[in-house]
DOTOR-170097 format. One line per 2 residues: number of its first residue (from 0); for each residue x, y, z of N, C-alpha, C. Coordinates in steps of 0.05 Angstrom, whole numbers, plus 5000, padded with zeros to 4 digits. Example, Ala and Ser with C-alpha at 12.3 -4.5 7.8 and 13.67 -1.06 7.14 Angstrom:
BEGIN
0> 5264/4886/5156/5246/4910/5156/5264/4934/5156  5257/4955/5142/5273/4979/5143/5258/5001/5157 .
This chain:
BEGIN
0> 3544/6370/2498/3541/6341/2501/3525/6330/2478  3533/6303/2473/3523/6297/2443/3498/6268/2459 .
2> 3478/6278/2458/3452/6265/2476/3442/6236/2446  3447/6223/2454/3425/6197/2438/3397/6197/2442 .
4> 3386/6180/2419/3353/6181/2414/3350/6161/2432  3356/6144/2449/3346/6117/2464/3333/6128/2486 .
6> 3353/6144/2503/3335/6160/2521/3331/6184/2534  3318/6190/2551/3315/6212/2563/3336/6233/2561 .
8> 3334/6255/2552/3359/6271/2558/3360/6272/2590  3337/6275/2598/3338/6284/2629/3361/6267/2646 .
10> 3350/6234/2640/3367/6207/2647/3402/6219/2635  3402/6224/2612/3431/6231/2602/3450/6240/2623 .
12> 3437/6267/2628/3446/6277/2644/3453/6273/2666  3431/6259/2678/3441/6247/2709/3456/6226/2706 .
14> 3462/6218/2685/3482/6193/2688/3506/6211/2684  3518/6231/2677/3533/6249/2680/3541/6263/2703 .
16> 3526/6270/2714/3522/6286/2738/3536/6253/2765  3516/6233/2758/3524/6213/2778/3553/6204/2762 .
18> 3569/6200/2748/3599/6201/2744/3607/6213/2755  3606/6239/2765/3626/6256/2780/3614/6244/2812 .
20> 3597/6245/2818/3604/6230/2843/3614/6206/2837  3605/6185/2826/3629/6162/2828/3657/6161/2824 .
22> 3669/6186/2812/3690/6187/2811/3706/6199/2827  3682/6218/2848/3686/6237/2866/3698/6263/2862 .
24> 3690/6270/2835/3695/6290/2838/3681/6317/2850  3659/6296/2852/3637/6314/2873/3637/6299/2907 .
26> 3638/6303/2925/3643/6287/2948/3611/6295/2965  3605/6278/2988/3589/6289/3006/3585/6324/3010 .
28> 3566/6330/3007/3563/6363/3020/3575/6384/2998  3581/6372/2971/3599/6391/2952/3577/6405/2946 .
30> 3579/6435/2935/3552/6436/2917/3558/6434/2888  3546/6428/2872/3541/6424/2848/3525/6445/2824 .
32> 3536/6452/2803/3528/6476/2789/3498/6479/2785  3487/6494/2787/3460/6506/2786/3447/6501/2768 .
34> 3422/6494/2767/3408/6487/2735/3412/6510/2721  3416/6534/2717/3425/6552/2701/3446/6538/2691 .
36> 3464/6542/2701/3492/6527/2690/3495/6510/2684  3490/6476/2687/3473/6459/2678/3469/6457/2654 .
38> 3445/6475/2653/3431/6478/2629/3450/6496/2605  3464/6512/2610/3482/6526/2592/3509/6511/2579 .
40> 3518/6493/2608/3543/6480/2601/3534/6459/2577  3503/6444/2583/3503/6423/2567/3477/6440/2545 .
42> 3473/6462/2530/3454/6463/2511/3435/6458/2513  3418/6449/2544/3395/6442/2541/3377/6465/2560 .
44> 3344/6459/2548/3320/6473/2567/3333/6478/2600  3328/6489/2611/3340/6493/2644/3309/6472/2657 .
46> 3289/6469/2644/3263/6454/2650/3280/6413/2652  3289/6410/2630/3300/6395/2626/3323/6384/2651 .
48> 3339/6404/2661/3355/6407/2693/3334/6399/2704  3323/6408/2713/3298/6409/2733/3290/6380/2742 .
50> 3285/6375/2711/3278/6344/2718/3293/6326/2729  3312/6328/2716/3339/6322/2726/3345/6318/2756 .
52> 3353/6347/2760/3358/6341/2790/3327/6341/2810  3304/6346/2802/3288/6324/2809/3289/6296/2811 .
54> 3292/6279/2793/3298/6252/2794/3326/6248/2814  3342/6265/2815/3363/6252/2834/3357/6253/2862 .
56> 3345/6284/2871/3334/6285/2896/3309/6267/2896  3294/6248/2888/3281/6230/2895/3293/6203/2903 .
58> 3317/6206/2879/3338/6181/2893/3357/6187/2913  3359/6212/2929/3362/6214/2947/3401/6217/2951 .
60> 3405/6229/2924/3431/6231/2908/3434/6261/2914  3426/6277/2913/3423/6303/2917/3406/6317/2933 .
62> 3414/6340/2946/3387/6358/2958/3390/6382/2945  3376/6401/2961/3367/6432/2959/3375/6442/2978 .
64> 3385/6470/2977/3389/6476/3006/3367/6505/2990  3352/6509/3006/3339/6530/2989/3345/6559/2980 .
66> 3355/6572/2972/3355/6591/2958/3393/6593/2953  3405/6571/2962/3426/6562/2965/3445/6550/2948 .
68> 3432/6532/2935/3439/6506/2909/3431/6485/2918  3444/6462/2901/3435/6434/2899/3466/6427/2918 .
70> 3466/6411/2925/3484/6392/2939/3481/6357/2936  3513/6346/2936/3517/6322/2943/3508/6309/2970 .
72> 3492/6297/2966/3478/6277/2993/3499/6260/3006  3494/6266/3041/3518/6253/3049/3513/6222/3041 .
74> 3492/6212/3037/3502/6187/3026/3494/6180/2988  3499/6202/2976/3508/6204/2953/3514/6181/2935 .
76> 3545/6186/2944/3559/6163/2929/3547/6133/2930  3534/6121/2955/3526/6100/2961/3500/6093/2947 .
78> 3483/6119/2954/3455/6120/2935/3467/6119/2902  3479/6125/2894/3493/6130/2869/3504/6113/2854 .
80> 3521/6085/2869/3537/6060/2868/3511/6043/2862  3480/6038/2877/3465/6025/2880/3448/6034/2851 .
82> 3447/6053/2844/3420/6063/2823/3443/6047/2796  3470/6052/2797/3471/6046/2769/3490/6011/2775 .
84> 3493/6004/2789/3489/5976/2789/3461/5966/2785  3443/5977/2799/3422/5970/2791/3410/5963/2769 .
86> 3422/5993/2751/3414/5996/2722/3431/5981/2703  3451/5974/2708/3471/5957/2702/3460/5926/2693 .
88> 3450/5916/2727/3437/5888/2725/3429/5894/2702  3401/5904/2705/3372/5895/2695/3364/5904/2656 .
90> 3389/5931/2658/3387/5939/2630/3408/5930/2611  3439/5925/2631/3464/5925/2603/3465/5899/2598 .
92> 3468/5889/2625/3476/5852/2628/3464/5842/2610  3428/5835/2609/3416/5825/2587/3421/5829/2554 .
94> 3429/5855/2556/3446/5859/2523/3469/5844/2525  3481/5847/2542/3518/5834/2536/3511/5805/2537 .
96> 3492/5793/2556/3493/5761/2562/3477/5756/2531  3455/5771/2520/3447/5763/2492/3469/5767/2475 .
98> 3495/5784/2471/3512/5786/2451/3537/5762/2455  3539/5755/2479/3551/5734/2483/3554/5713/2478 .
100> 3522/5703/2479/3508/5689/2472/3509/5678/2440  3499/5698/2426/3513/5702/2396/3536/5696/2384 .
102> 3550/5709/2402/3584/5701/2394/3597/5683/2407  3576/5667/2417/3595/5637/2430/3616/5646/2441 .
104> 3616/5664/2466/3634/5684/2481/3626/5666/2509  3649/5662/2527/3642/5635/2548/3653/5678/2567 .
106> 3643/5661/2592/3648/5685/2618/3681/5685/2627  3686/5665/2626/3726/5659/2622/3738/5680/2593 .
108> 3727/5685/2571/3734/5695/2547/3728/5716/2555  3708/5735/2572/3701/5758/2582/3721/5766/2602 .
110> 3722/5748/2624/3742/5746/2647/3772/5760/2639  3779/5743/2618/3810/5744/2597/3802/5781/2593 .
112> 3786/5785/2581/3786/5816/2567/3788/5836/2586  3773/5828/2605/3765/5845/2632/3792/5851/2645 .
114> 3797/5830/2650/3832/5839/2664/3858/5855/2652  3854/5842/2624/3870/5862/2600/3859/5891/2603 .
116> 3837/5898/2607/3823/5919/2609/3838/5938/2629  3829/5924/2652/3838/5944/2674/3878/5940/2675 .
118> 3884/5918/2671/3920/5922/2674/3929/5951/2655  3917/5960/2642/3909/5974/2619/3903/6008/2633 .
120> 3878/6005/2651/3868/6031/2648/3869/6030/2679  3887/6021/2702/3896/6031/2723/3916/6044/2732 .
């Protein structure tokens, strides 16, 4: 995985890890590869995992079953929909509404693209 300087690898990763539940490819109760594996599939510290699925089991995206693995939280996907809308609002929007902004781009000229978009990639 090819990780950027903006942030956290740790964050990287869970935004990876939370794609496959949004896409479901991980469902309620799945388990999910081991920070060993994790850490091998993507090149990084297994410390680095750690953190990782630390931060998700605080958001309540993942558990432990102990000596068991990590698992999909039955409400996962829902905890998962909320963190990156969340992150969505408060981090992308203000970039896109400032580049918009710039390019004298109206929300109808967005609207237009958005639809082409998905007629496109459904």
């Amino acid at each position: 995985m090819d990780f950027n300087d903006n942030q956290a690898i740790y964050l990287q990763i869970a935004e990876l890890l939370c794609e496959n539940i949004l896409t479901q490819e991980w469902k309620p109760g799945d388990r999910i590869p081991s920070v060993r594996e994790t850490a091998i599939n993507m090149e990084v510290n297994p410390n680095t995992v750690m953190r990782t699925f630390n931060y998700l089991q605080e958001k309540e995206i993942i558990f432990n079953k102990r000596g068991i693995g990590y698992f999909v939280s039955e409400q996962g996907y829902a905890k998962t929909m909320e963190l990156k809308k969340n992150d969505f609002i408060h981090q992308e929007l203000p970039r896109i509404f400032k580049e918009m902004t710039l390019l004298n781009m109206s929300m109808k000229d967005v609207e237009a693209l958005f639809e082409d978009y998905q007629s496109k990639n459904l």
